[in-house]
BALOBA-1460 file (C-alpha; in Angstrom, 3 decimals):
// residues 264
<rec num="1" residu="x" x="8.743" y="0.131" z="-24.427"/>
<rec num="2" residu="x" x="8.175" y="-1.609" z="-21.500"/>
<rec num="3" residu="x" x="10.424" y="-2.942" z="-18.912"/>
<rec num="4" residu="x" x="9.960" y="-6.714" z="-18.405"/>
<rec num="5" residu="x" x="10.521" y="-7.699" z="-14.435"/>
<rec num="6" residu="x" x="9.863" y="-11.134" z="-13.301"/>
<rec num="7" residu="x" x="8.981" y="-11.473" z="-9.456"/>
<rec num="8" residu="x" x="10.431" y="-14.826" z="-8.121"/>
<rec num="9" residu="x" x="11.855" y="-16.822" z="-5.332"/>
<rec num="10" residu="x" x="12.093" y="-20.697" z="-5.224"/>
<rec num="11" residu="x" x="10.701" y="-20.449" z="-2.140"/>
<rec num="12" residu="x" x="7.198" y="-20.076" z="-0.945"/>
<rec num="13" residu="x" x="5.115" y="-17.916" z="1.146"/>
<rec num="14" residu="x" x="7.606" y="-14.762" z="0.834"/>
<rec num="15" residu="x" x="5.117" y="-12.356" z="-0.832"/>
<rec num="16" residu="x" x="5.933" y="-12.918" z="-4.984"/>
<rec num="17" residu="x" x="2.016" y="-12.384" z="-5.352"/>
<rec num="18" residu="x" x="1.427" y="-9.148" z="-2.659"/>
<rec num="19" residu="x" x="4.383" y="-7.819" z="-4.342"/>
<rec num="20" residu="x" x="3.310" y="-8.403" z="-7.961"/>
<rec num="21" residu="x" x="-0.406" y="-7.090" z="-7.087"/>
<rec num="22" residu="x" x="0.372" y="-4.036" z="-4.884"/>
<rec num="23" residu="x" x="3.863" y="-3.026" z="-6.675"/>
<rec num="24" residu="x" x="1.761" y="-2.803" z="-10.066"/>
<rec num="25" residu="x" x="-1.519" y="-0.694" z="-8.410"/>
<rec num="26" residu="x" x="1.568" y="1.463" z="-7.072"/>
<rec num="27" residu="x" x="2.885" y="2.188" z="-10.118"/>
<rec num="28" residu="x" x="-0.544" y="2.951" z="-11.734"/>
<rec num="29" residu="x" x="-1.239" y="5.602" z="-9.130"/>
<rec num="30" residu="x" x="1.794" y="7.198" z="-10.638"/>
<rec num="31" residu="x" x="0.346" y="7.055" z="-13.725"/>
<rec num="32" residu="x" x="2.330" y="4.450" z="-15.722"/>
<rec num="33" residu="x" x="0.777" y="1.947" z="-18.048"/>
<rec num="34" residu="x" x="1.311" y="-1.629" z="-15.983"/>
<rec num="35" residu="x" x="0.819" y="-5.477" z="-17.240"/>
<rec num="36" residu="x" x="0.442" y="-7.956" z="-14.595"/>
<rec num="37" residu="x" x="0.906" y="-11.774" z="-16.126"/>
<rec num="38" residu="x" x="0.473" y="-14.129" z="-14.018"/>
<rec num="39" residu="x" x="2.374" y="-17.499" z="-14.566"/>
<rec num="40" residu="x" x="1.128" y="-19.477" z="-11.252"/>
<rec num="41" residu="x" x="-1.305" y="-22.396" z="-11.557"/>
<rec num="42" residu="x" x="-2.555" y="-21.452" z="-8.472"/>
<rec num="43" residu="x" x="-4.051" y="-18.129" z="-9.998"/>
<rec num="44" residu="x" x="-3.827" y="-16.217" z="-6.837"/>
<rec num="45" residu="x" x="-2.172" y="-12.817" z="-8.347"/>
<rec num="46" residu="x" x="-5.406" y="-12.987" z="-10.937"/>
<rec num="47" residu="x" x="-8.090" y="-13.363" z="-8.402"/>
<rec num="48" residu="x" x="-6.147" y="-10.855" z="-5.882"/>
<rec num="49" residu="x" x="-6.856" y="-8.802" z="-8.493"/>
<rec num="50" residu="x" x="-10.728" y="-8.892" z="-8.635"/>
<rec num="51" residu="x" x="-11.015" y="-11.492" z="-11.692"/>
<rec num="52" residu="x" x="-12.894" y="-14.989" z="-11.608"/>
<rec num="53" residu="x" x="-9.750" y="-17.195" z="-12.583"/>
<rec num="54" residu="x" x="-12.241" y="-19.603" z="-13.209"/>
<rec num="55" residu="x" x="-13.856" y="-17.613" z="-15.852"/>
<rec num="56" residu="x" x="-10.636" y="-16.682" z="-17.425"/>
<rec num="57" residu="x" x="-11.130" y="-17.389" z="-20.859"/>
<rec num="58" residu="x" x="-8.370" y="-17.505" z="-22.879"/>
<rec num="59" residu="x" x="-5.777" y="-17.101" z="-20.274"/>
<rec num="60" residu="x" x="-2.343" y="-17.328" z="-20.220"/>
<rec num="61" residu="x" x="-2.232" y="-21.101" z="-20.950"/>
<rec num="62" residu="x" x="-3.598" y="-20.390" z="-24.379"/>
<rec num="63" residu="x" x="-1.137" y="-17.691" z="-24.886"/>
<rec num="64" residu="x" x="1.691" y="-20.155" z="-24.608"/>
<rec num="65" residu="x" x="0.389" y="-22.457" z="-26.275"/>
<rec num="66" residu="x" x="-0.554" y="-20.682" z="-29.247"/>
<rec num="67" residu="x" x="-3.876" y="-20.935" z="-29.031"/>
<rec num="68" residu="x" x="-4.800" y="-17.301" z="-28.337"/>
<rec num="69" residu="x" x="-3.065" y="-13.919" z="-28.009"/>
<rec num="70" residu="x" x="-2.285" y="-12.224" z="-25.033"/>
<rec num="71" residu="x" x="-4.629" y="-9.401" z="-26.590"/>
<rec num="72" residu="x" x="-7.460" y="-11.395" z="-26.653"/>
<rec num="73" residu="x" x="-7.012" y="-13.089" z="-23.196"/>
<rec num="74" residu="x" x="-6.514" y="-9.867" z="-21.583"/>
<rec num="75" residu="x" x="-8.659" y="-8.398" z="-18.708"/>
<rec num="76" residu="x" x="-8.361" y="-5.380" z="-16.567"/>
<rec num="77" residu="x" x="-8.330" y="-5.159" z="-13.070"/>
<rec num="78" residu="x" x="-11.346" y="-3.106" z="-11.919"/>
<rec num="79" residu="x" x="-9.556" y="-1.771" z="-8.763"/>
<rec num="80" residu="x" x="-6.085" y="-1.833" z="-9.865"/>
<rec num="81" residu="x" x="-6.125" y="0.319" z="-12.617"/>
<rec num="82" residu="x" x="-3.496" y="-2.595" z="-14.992"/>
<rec num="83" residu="x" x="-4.074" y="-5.036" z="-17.018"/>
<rec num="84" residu="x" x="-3.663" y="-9.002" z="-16.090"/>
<rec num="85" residu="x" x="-3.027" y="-11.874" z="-18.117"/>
<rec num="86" residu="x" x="-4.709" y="-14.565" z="-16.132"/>
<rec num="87" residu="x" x="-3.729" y="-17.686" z="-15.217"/>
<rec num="88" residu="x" x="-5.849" y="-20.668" z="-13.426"/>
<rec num="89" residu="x" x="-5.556" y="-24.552" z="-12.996"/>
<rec num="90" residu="x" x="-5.216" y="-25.369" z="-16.878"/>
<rec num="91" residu="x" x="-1.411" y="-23.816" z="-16.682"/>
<rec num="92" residu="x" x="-0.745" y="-26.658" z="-14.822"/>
<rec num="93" residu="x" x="-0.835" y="-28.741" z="-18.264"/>
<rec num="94" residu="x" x="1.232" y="-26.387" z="-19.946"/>
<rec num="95" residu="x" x="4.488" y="-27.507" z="-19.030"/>
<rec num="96" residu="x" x="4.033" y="-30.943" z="-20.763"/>
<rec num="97" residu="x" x="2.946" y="-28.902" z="-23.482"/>
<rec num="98" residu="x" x="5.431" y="-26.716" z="-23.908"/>
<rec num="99" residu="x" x="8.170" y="-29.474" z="-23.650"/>
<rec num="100" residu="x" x="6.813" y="-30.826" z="-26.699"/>
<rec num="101" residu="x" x="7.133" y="-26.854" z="-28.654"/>
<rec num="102" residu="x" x="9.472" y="-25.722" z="-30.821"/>
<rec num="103" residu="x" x="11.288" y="-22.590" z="-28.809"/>
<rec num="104" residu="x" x="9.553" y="-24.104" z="-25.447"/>
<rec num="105" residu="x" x="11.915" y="-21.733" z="-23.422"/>
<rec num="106" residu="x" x="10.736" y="-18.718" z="-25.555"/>
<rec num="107" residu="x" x="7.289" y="-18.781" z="-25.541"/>
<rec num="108" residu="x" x="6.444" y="-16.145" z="-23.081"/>
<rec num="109" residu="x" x="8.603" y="-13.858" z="-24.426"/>
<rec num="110" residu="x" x="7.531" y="-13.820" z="-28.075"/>
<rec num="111" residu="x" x="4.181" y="-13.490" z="-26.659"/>
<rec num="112" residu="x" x="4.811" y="-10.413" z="-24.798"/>
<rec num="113" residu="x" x="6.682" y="-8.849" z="-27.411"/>
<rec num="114" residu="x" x="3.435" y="-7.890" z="-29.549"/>
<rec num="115" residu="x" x="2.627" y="-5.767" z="-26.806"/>
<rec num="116" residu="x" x="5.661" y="-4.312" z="-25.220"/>
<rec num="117" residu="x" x="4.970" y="-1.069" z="-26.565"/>
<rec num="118" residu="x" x="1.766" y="-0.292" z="-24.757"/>
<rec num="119" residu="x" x="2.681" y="-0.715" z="-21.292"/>
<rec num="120" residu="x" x="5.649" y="1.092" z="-19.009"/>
<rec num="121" residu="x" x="6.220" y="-2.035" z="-17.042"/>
<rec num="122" residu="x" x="5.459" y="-5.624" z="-16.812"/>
<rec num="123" residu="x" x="5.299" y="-7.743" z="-14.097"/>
<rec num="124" residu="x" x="5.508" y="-11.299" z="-13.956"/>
<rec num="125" residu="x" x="4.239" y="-13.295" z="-10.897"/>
<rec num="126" residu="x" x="6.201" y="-16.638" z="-10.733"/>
<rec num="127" residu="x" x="5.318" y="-20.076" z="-9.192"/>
<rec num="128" residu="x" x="7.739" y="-21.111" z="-6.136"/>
<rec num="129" residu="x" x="9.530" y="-23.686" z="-8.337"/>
<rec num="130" residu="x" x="12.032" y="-23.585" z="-10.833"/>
<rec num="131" residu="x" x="10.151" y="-25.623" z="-13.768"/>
<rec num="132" residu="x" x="9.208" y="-24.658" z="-17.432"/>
<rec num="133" residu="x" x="6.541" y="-21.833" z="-16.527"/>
<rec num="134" residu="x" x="9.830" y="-20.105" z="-14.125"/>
<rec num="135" residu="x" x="12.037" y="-20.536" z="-17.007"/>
<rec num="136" residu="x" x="9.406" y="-18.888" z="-19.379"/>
<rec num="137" residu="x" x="9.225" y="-15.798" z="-17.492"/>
<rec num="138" residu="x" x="13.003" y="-15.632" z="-16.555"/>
<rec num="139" residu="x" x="13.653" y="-15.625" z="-20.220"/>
<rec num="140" residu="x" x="11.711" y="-13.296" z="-21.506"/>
<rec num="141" residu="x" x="12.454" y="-10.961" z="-18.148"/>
<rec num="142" residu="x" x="15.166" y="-8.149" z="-18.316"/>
<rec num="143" residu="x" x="15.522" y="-8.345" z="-14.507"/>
<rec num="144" residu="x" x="14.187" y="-9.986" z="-11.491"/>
<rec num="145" residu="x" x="12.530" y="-8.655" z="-8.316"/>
<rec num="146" residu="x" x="13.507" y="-10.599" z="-5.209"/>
<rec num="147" residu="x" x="10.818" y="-10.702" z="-2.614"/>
<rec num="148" residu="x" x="12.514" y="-12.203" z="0.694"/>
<rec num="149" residu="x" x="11.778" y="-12.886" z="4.322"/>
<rec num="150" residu="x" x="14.710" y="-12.185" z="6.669"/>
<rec num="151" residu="x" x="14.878" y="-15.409" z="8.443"/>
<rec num="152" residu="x" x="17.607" y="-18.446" z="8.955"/>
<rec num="153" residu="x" x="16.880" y="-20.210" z="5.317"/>
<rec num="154" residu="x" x="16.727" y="-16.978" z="3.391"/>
<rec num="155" residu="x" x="20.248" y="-16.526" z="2.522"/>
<rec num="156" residu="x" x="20.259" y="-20.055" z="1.490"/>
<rec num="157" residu="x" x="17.344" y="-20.139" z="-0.926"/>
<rec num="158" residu="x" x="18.839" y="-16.619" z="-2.464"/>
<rec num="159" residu="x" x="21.752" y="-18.452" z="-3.019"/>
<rec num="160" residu="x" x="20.405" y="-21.138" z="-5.083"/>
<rec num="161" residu="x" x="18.593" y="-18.851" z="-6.859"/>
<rec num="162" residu="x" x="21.344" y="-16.720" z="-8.073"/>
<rec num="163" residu="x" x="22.752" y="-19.501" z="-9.408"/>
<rec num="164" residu="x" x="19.682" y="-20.103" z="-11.462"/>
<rec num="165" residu="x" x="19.810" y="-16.492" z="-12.430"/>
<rec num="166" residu="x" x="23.440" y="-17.008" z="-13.378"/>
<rec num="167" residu="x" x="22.785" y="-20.075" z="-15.279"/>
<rec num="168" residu="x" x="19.772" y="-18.320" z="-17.573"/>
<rec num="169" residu="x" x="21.536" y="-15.623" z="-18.087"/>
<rec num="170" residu="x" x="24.881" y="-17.505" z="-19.671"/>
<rec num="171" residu="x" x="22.758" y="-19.832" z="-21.786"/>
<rec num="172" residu="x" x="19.283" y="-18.091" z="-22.959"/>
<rec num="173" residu="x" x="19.175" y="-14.429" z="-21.625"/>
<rec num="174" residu="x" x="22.151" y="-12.271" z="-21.300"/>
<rec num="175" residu="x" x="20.945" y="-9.055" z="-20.584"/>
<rec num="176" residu="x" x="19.151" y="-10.785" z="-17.229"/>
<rec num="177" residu="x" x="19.916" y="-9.301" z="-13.633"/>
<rec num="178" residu="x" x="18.939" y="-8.835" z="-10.870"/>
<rec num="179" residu="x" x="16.823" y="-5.624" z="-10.272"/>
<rec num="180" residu="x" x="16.628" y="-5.569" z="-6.668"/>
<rec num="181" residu="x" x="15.725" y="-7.348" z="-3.540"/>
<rec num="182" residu="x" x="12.866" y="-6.716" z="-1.140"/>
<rec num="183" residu="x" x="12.592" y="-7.577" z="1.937"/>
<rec num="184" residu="x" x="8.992" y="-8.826" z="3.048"/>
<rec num="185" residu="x" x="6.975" y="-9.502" z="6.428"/>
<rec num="186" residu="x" x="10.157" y="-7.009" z="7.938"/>
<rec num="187" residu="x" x="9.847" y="-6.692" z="12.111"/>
<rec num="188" residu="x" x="12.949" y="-4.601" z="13.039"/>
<rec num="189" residu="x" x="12.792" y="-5.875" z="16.762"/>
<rec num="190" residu="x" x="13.286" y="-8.995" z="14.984"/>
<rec num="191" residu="x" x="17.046" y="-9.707" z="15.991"/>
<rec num="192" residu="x" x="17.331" y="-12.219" z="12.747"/>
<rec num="193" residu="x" x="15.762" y="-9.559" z="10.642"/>
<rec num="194" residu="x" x="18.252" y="-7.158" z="11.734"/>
<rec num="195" residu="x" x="21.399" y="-9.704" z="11.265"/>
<rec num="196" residu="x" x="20.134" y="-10.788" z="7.722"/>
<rec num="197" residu="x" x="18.977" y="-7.762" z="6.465"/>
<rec num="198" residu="x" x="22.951" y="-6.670" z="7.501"/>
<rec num="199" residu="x" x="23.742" y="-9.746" z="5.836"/>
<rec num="200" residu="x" x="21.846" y="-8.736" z="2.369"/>
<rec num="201" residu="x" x="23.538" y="-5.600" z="2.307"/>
<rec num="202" residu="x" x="27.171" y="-6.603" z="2.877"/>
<rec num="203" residu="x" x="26.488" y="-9.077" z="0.142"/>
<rec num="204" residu="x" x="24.364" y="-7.189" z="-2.332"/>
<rec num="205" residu="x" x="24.709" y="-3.447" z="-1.622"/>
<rec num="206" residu="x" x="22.280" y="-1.061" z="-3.239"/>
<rec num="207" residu="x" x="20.335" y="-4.020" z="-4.969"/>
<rec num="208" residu="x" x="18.757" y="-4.442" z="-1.719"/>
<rec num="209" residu="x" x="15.790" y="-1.944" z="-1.502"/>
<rec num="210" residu="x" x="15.792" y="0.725" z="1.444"/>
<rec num="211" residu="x" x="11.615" y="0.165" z="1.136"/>
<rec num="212" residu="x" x="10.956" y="-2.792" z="3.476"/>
<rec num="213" residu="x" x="7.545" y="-4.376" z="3.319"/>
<rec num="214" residu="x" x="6.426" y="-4.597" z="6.860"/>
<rec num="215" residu="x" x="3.701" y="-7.605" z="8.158"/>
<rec num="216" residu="x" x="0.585" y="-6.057" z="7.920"/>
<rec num="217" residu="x" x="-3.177" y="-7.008" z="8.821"/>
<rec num="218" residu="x" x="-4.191" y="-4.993" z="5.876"/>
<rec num="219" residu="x" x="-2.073" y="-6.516" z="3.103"/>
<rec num="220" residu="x" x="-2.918" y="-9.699" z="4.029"/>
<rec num="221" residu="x" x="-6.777" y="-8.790" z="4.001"/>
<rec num="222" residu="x" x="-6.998" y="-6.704" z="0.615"/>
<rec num="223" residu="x" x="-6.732" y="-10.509" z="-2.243"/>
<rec num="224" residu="x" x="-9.833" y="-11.913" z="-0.392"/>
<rec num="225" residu="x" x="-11.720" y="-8.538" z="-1.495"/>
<rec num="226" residu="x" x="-10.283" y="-8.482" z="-5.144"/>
<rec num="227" residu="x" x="-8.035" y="-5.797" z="-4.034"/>
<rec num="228" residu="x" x="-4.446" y="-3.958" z="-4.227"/>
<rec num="229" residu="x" x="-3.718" y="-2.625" z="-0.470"/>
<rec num="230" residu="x" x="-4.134" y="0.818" z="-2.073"/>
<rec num="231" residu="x" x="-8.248" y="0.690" z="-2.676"/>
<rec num="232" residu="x" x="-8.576" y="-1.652" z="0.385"/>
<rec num="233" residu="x" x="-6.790" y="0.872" z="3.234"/>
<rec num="234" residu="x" x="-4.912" y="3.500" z="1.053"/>
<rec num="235" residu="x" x="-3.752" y="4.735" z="4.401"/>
<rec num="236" residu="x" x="-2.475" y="1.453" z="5.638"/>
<rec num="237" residu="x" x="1.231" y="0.766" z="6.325"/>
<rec num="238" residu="x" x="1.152" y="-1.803" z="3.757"/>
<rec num="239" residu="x" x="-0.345" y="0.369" z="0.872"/>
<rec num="240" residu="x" x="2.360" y="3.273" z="2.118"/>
<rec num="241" residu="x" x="5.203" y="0.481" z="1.779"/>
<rec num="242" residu="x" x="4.414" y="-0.347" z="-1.999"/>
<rec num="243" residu="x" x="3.911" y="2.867" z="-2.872"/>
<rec num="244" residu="x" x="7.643" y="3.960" z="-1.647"/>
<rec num="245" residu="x" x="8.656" y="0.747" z="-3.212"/>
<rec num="246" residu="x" x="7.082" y="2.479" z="-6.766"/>
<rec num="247" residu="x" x="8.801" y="5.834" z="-6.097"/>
<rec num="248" residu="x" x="11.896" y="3.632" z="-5.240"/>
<rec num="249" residu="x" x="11.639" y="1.550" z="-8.552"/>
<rec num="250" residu="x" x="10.908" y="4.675" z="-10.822"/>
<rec num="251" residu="x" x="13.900" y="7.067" z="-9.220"/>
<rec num="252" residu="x" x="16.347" y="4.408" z="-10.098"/>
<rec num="253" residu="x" x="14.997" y="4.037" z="-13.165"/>
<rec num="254" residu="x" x="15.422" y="7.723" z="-14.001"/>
<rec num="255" residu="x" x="19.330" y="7.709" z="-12.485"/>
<rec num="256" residu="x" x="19.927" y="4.788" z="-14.522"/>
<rec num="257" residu="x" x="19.050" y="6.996" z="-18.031"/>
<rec num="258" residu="x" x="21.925" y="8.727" z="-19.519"/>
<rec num="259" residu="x" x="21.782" y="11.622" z="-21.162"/>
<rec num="260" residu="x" x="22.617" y="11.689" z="-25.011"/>
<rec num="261" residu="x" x="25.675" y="13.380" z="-26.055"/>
<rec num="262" residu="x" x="25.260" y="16.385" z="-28.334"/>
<rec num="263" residu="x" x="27.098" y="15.736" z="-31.626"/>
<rec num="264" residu="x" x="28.072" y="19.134" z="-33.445"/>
């Protein structure tokens, strides 16, 4: 069954959608079975991935909505190798729609539940804002990838949204956690790097991935192609980054399975 992991941060610009696009190629190299759904108006995480958002029909919208299932508005990504539920300027609508549904908070999440079985992992790419879509993919979540720049309003904006996290997870979603925090557009002769990234650490411990995602020409290059980093430059920094991020993600994964007592 898979293992639901929305990728969020209430702020903008920190690399939710590389992150989502490149951590799910990563995993399929690996050979796991990977869902990306994409919950942003803005449809960048589909179109990154090599599909007209404009042609994307049904897409996610419908899926909330009722009006399709995520089967049928599925599409694969050509060069990624997973699966993406699409999303494109009609989800903008949906969050006057949804306030007007019976389980509004829910509707994700018994969407995704039809296909749980036949993928290892799902991502979720969020919008920067914490409005109905967020809330959608926070509930039906099991834990939360935190992409993050190391810079003077990052500890703030985590803040904030571990209070969100907090607040989801007493009222709607208890198993909901945090899964890990990655730090994005990383310079190490950055001084303020440095002193945040210490900062992250004290605070958070091992949540806070040793992979760092450095800035790179090539990640930044790969969405206007319809590419993950890892078909655009395999052998780019980038592409390396995500796919020790993977390796990261699935080790844990494997130390966090205990074995099953015997019973004689």
């Amino acid at each position: 069954m898979a293992k639901i992991i929305a990728i969020t941060n209430q702020k903008g610009g920190v690399g939710k959608t590389t992150t989502s696009i490149n951590l799910a190629a990563s995993l399929v190299a690996t050979k796991r079975r990977v869902l990306m759904v994409d919950m942003d108006p803005q449809g960048n995480a589909t179109s990154g991935s090599g599909i007209d958002k404009d042609e994307a029909e049904p897409n996610v919208f419908d899926v909330l909505t009722g009006e399709a299932t995520v089967e049928e508005a599925l599409v694969a990504s050509e060069h990624g190798g997973f699966d993406v539920l699409p999303a494109n300027g009609d989800l903008s609508a949906a969050e006057v729609h949804l306030l007007q549904m019976d389980m509004k908070e829910h509707r994700l999440s018994i969407a995704l539940n039809t296909v749980k079985d036949q993928y290892d992992y799902i991502f979720i790419d969020c919008p920067p804002s914490l409005n109905m879509l967020t809330i959608n993919a926070l509930v039906a979540a099991c834990s939360i990838i935190i992409p993050m720049q190391c810079e003077y309003y990052a500890l703030e904006g985590l803040s904030a949204l571990t209070q969100t996290i907090n607040q989801i997870s007493e009222r709607v979603n208890p198993s909901l956690h945090i899964e890990g925090i990655l730090r994005t557009m990383y310079d190490p002769r950055n001084r303020l790097a440095t002193e945040v990234s210490n900062q992250l650490h004290e605070h958070f411990g091992d949540k806070v991935y040793r992979s760092v995602i450095p800035r790179n020409v090539r990640l930044a290059e790969a969405p206007s192609y319809g590419m993950p980093a890892l078909q655009y430059d395999r052998l780019s920094r980038g592409a390396k980054c995500y796919l020790a991020l993977a390796g990261e993600i699935i080790r844990r994964e494997e130390q966090n399975v205990q074995p099953v007592a015997e019973v004689n």
